[in-house]
N, C-alpha and C positions, 0 to 999 in steps of 0.2 A: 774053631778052625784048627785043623791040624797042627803041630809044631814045623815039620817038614812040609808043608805045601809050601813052594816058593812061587808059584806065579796063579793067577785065576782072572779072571774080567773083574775088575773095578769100574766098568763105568764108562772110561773117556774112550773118545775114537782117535783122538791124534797124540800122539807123543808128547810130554811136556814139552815148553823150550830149552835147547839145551844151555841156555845160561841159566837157569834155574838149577839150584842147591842141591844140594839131597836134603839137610834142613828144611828147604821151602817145598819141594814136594815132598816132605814126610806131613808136613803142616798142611799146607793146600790141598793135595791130590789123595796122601792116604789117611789120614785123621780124619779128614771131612767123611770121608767114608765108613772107617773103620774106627770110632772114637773110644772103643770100648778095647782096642790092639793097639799094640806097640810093633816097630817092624825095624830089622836091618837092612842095609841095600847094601850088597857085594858087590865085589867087584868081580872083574874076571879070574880072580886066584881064588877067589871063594870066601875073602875075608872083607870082616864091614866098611864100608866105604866112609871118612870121614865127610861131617856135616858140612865143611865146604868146599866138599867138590863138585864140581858145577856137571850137571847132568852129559853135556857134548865128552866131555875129558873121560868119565864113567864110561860113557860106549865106546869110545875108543878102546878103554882097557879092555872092555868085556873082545871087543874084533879083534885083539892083540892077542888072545889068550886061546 
């Protein structure tokens, strides 16, 4: 997988919930998938989003930016 690809179809059809981590979808939603990668989640500045920010708060940043 590329270094710079940031988004591709993993799978699900619905959004996590947005109380869910960025920890627990790194573990839940992209490990399960990709067990063999390691990934960051940005925010809307472009920098990694700490592992407990809870997914609703993330999008907010990302609409804010």
């Amino acid at each position: 997988m590329p270094r710079n690809m940031t988004r591709w179809n993993y799978g699900y059809r619905e959004a996590a919930p947005g109380a869910m981590t960025v920890r627990e979808w790194k573990r839940e939603r992209f490990a399960t998938r990709y067990p063999d990668y390691a990934c960051d989640v940005l925010d809307g500045r472009g920098f990694p989003a700490a592992d407990d920010t809870t997914l609703i708060r993330l999008r907010d940043r990302v609409l804010e930016e």
